[in-house]
C-alpha positions as CSV (number, residue, x, y, z in Angstrom):
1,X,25.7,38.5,34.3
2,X,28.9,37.7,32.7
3,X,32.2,38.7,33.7
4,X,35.1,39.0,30.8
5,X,37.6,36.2,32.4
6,X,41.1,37.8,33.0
7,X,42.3,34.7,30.9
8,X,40.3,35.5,27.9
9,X,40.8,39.3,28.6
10,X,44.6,38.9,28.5
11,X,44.7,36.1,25.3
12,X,42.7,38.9,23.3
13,X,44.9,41.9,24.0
14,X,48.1,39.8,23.6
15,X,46.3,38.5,19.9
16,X,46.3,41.8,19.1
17,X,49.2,43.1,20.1
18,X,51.0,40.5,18.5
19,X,49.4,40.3,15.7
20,X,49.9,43.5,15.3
21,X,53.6,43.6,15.6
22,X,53.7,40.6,13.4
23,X,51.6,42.5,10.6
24,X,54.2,45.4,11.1
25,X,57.3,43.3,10.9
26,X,56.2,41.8,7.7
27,X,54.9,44.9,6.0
28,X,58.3,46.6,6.9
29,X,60.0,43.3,5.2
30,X,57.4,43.5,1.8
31,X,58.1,47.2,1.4
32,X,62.1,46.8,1.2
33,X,61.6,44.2,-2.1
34,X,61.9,46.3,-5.5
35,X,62.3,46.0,-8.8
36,X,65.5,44.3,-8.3
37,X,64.0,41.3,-6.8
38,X,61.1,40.8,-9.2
39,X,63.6,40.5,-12.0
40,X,65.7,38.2,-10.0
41,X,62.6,35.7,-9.1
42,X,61.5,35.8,-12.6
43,X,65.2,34.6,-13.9
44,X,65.4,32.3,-11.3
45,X,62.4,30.4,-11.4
46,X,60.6,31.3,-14.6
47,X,58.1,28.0,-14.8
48,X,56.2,30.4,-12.2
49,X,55.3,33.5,-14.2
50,X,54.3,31.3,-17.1
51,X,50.8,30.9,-16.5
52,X,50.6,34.9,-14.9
53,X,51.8,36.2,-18.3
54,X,49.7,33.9,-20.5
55,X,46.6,33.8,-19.4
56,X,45.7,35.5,-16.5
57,X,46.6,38.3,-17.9
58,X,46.2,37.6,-21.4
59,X,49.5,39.0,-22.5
60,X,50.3,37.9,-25.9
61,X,54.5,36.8,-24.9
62,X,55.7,33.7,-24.7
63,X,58.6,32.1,-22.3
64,X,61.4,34.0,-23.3
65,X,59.4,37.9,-23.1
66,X,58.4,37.0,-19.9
67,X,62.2,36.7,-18.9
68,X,63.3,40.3,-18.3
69,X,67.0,40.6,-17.3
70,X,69.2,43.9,-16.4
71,X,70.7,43.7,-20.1
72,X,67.6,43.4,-21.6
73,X,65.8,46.6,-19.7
74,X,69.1,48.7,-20.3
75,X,68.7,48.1,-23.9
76,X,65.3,48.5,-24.1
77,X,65.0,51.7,-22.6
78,X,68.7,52.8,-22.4
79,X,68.4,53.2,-18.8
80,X,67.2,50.7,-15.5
81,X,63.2,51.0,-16.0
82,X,60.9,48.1,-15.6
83,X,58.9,46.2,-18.2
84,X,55.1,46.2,-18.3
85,X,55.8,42.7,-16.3
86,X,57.5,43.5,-13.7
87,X,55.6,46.6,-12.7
88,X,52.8,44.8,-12.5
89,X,54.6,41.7,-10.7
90,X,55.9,44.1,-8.2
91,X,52.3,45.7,-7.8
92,X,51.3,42.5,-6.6
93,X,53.6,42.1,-4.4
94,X,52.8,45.3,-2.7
95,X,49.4,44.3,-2.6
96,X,50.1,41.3,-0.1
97,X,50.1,43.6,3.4
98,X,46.7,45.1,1.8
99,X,45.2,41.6,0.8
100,X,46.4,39.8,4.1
101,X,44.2,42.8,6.0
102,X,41.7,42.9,4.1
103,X,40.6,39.3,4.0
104,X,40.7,39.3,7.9
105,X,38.8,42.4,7.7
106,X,36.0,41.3,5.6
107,X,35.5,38.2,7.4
108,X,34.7,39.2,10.6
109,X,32.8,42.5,9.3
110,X,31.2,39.6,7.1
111,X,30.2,37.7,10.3
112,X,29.2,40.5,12.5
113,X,27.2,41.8,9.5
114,X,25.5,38.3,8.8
115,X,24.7,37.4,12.6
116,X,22.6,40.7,12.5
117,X,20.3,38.9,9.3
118,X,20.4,35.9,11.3
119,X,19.6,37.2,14.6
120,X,16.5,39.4,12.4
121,X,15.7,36.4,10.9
122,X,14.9,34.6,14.0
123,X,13.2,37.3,15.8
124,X,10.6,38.1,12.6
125,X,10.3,33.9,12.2
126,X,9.7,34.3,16.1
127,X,11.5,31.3,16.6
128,X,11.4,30.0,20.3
129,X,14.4,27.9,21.0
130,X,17.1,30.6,19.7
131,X,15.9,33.6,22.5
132,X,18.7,32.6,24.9
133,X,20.9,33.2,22.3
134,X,19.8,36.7,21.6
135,X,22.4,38.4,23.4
136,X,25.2,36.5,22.0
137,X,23.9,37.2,18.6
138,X,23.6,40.9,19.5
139,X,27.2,41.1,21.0
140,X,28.8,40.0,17.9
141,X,27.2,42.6,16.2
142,X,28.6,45.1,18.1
143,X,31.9,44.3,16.4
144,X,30.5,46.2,13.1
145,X,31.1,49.9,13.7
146,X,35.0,48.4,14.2
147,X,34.9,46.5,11.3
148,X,33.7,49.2,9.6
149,X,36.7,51.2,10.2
150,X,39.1,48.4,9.2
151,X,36.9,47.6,6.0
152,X,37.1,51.4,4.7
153,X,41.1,51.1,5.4
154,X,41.3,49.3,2.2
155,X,38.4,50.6,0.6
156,X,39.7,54.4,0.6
157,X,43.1,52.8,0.4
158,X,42.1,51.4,-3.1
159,X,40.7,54.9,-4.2
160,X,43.6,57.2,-3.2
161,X,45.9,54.5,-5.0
162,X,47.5,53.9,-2.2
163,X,47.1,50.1,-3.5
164,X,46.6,48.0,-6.5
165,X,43.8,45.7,-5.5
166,X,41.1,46.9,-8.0
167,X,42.5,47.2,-11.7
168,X,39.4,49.0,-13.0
169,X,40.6,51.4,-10.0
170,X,44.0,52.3,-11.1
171,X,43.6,52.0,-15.1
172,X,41.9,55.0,-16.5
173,X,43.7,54.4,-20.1
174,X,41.3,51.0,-20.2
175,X,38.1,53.2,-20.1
176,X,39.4,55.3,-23.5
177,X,38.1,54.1,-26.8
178,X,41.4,55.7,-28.6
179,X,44.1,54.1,-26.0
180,X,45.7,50.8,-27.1
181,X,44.5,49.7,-23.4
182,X,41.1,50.2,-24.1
183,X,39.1,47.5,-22.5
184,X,35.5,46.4,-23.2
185,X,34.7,44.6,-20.4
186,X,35.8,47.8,-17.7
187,X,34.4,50.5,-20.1
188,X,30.4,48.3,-20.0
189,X,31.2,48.2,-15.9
190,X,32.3,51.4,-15.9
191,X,29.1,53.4,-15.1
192,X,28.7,50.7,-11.7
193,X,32.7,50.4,-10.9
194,X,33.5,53.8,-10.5
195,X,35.3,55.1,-7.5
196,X,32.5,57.5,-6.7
197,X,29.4,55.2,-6.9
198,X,31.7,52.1,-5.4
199,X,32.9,54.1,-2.4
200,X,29.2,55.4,-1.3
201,X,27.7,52.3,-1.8
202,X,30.6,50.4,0.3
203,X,29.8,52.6,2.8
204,X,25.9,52.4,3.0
205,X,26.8,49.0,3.1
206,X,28.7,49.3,6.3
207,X,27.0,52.2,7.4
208,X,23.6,50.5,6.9
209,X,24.4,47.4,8.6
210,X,25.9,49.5,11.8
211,X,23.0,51.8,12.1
212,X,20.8,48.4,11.7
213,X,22.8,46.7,14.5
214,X,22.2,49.1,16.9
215,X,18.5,49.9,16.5
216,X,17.9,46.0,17.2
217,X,19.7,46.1,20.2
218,X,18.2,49.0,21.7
219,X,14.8,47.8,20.9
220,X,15.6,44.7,22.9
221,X,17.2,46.5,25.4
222,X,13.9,48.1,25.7
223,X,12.1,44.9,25.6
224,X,13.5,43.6,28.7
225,X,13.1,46.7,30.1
226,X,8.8,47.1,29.6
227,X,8.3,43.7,28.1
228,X,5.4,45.2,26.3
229,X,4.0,43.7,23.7
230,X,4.3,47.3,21.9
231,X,7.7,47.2,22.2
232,X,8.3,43.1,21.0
233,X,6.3,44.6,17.5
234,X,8.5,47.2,17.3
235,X,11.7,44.4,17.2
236,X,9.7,42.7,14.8
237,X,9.8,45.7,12.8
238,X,12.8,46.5,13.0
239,X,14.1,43.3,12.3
240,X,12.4,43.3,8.5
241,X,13.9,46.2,7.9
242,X,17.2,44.7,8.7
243,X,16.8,41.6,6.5
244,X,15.2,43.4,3.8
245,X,18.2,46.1,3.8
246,X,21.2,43.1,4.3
247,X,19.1,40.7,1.5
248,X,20.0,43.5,-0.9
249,X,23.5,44.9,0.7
250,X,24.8,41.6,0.8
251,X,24.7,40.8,-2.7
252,X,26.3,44.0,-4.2
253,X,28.9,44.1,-1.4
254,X,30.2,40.5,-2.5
255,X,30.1,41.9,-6.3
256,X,31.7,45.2,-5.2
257,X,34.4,43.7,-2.5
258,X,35.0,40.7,-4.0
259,X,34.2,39.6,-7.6
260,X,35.1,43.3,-9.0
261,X,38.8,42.6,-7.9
262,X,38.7,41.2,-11.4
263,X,36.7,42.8,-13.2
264,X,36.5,40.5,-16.4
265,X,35.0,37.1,-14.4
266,X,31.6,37.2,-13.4
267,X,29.2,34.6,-10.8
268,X,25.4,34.9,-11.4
269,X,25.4,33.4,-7.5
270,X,28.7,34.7,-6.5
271,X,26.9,37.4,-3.9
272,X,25.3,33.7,-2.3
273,X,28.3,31.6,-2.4
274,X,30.2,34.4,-0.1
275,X,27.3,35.3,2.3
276,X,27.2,31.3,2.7
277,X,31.0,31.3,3.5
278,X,30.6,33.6,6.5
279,X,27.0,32.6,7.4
280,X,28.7,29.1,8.1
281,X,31.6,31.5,10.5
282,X,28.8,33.4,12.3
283,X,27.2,29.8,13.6
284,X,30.3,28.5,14.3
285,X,31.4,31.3,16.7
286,X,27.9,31.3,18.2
287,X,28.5,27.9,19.4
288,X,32.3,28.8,20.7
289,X,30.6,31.6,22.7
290,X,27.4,29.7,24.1
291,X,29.8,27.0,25.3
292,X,32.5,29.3,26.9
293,X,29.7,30.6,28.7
294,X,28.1,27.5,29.7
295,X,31.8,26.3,30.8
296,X,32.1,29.3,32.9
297,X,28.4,28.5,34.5
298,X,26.7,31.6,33.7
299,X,24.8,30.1,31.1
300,X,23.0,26.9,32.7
301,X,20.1,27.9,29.9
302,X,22.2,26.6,26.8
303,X,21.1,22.8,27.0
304,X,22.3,19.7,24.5
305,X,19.1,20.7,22.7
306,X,20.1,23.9,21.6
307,X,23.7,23.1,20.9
308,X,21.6,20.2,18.7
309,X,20.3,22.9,16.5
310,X,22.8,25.1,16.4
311,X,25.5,22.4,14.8
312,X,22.2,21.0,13.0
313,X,22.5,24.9,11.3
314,X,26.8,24.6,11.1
315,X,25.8,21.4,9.2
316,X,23.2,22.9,7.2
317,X,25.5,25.7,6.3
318,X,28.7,23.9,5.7
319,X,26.6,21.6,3.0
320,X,24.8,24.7,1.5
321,X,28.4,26.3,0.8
322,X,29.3,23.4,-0.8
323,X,26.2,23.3,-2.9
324,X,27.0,26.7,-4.2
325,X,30.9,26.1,-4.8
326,X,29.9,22.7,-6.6
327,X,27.5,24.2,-8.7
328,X,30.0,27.5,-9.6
329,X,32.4,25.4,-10.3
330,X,30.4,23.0,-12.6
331,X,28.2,25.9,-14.4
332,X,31.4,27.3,-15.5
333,X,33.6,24.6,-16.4
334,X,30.7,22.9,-18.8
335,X,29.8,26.2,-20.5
336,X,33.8,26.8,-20.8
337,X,33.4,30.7,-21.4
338,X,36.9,32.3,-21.1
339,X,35.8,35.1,-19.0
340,X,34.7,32.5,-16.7
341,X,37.0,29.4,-16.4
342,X,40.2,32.1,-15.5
343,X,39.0,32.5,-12.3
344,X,39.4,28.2,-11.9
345,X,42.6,28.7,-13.9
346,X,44.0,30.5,-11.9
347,X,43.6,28.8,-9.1
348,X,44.8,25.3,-10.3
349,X,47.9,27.1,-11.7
350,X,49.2,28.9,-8.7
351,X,47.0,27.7,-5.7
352,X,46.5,24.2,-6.2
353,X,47.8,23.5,-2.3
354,X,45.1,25.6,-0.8
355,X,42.0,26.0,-3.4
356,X,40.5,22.3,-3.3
357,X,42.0,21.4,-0.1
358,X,39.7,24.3,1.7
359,X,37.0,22.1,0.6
360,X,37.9,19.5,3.9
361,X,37.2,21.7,6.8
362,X,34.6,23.6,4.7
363,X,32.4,20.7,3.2
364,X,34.0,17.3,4.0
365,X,34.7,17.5,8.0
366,X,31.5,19.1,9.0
367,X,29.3,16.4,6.8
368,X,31.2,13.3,8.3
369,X,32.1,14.8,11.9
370,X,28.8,16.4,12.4
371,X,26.5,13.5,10.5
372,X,25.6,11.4,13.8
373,X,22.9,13.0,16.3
374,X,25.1,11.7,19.1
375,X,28.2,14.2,17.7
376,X,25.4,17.1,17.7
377,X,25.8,17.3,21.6
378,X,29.1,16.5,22.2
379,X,30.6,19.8,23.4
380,X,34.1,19.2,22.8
381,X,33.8,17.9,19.6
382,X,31.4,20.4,18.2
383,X,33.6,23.3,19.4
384,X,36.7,21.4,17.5
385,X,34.7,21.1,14.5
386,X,33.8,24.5,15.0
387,X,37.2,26.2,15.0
388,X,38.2,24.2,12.3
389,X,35.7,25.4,9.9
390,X,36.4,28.8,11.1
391,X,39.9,28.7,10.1
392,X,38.7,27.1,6.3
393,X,36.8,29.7,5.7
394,X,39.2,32.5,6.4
395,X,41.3,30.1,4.1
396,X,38.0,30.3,1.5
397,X,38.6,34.3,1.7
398,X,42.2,33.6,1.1
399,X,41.4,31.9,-2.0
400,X,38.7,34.6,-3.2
401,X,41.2,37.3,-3.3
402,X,45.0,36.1,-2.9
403,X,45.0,34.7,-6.8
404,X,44.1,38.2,-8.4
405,X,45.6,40.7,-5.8
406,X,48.7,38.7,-5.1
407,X,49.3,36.0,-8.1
408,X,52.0,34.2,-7.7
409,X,53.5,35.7,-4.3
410,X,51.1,34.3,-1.8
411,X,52.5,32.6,0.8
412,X,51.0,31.9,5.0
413,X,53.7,34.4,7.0
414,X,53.6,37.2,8.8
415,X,50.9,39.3,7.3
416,X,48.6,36.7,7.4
417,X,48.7,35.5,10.4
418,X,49.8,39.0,12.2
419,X,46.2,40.1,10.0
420,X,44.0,37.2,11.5
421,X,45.6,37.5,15.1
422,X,45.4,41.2,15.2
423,X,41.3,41.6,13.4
424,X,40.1,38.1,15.1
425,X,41.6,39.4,19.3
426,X,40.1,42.8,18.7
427,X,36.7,40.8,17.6
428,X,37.0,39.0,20.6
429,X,38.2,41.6,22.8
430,X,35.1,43.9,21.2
431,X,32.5,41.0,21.4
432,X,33.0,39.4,24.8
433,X,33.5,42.9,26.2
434,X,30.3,44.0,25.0
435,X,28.5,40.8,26.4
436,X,30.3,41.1,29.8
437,X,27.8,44.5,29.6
438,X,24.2,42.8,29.0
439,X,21.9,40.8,30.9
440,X,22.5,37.6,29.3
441,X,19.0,36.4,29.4
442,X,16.1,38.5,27.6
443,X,13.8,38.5,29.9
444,X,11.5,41.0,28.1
445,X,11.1,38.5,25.3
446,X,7.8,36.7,25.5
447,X,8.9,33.8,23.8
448,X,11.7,33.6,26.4
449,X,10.0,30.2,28.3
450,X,9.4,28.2,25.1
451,X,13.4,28.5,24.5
452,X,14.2,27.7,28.3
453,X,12.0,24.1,28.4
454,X,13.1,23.8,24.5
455,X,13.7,20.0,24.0
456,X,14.8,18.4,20.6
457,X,11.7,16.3,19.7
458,X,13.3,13.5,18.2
């Protein structure tokens, strides 16, 4: 039986706490910026807004329109309005606190949600050397009815306009053939991005996984409890139902979370490329757990073998999100499709520092740290590695959302880091909580001696 250190217990309040205060600190300091200092930003450094007004948002204006002063509005309108501009500049700055949540949010909902498939996935594959990890997997599940709380913050948040994350959300005029703002592209979406059908889908998505969670663990609970063979079918069961339910939940959540925060681009594999991303997350925390535990030595069980195939999966993983980024990025820039390339165009032009850089913890550091056998059971080093690639893919969610929601206002402060301490210490807090509840070893599995004398055969 575990017992949640006082150490860790205290280090995941105080993440909270101050991540908390840090989050409110900073939203208090993005809600006092107005109109006022849009215009002011865009006289002072115009070079900018250049590439915001241009293309990304494919207003026809060139340098000089996108320079709005206090004599220009007053003549304009007769009286201190905005322009079309800096409305929607200001929007996105509002939309920071939102987007710094929200990426925090989905990440860790992402990796509670994904260590379910995985977890289903190993228990219908009835694979023998993962069962002493089965409780680990199940305690970061536990996370999901929390996550789900914090995802359907935004997610109502977006539909009672309380935000501006989704465009197709807050312009009706771009649905109406007669308005000068009619758009195409939103009015063929139209009939799946709609608030009704997006919110009830989002949450049978969150819902679904939850419910899914749950049922797995209480049929293992039961497990250890009878250790019939009755009861291991009925996790088997259970189990395809989960992987058949997240196969297809998985896919429309990334198009419904992620790519429909613009609804113009569109990624045939897009759904893949962001289940990878926190696939790769949910390994890597896997290992930070099973070797806390092992350090605390009430987890003699977890050998060098399994922490062999484990990073042998972080490798795997890290590699396969690369595949999928490469071949995103290549499919679009050779067919050169303008509904397409804006979403690498954007990118270049405003987050050059952080879009191909994330590509070194994600893809780079785990190929060459992780390569050697040797490296696979090195403990230290494979829990370095490991908190490194967590961290590049929060920085991968970052880049999935911050260009659109945010433009040209992003920045690492207060909101993000208050975001990522406040979600990532109540994960912790929930998670290790949760496992400081369970017998850590399933003895009611059957396949529970073939993990135990598990040995790496080469």
């Amino acid at each position: 039986m575990y017992n949640f250190s006082s150490k860790l217990r205290k280090a995941s309040i105080i993440s909270i706490v101050l991540g908390f205060l840090m989050f409110a600190i900073g939203y208090g300091l993005n809600a006092t910026k107005g109109a006022d200092y849009i215009v002011q930003e865009m006289n002072e450094n115009p070079e900018q807004f250049d590439y915001l007004a241009s293309s990304s948002e494919t207003l026809e204006s060139n340098h000089e329109e996108v320079i709005v002063g206090h004599e220009k509005i007053n003549e304009a309108h007769g009286e201190h309005h905005v322009s079309h501009e800096v409305e929607h500049l200001l929007a996105q700055y509002h939309n920071r606190p939102w987007t710094a949540f929200f990426i925090s949010a989905f990440l860790f909902t992402g990796i509670a949600a994904i260590t379910m498939f995985f977890l289903a996935v190993n228990n219908v594959a009835q694979s023998g050397w993962s069962v002493i990890l089965t409780r680990i997997m199940e305690a970061m599940t536990s996370f999901l009815p929390w996550g789900t709380v914090l995802m359907l913050i935004v997610l109502v948040g977006s539909a009672l306009h309380m935000n501006h994350l989704y465009h197709w959300i807050g312009d009706p005029e771009a649905l109406d053939f007669n308005s000068p703002n009619f758009d195409h592209f939103m009015k063929t979406k139209s009939e799946w991005l709609n608030i009704p059908f997006w919110l009830t889908r989002s949450v049978i998505y969150l819902v679904g996984w939850t419910l899914l969670s749950f049922w797995i663990r209480n049929k293992s609970k039961k497990l250890d409890q009878t250790g019939a063979t009755k009861d291991y079918w009925g996790l088997y069961k259970v189990s395809v139902y989960a992987i058949i339910f997240f196969a297809l939940s998985s896919m429309a959540s990334g198009w419904d979370w992620v790519m429909s925060i613009d609804p113009h681009w569109y990624s045939t594999l897009f759904g893949w490329y962001v289940m990878a991303s926190y696939l790769t997350a949910a390994i890597a925390i896997i290992i930070l757990i099973a070797v806390h535990l092992k350090n605390a030595g009430v987890f003699p069980q977890f050998n060098d073998n399994h922490l062999h195939d484990l990073t042998k999966y972080l490798f795997a993983t890290s590699l396969l999100w690369g595949y999928l980024w490469l071949c995103q990025f290549e499919l679009i820039w050779y067919a050169n499709i303008p509904e397409e390339v804006v979403y690498f165009q954007q990118r270049e032009a405003l987050y050059g520092p952080t879009y191909y850089t994330m590509l070194i913890p994600n893809v780079v550091l785990p190929f060459l740290a992780l390569i050697s056998s040797s490296m696979k059971r090195n403990y230290k080093w494979v829990s370095g590695v490991a908190i490194i690639v967590i961290l590049g893919h929060w920085l991968d969610i970052f880049n999935q959302m911050m260009p659109t929601t945010v433009g040209p206002w992003w920045q690492f402060g207060l909101l993000e880091f208050g975001a990522l301490f406040f979600v990532g210490g109540l994960f912790t807090f929930v998670v290790m909580r949760t496992l400081s509840k369970m017998q850590l070893i399933p003895k009611g599995n059957p396949l529970l001696h073939e993990s135990e004398i598990y040995e790496y055969p080469f």
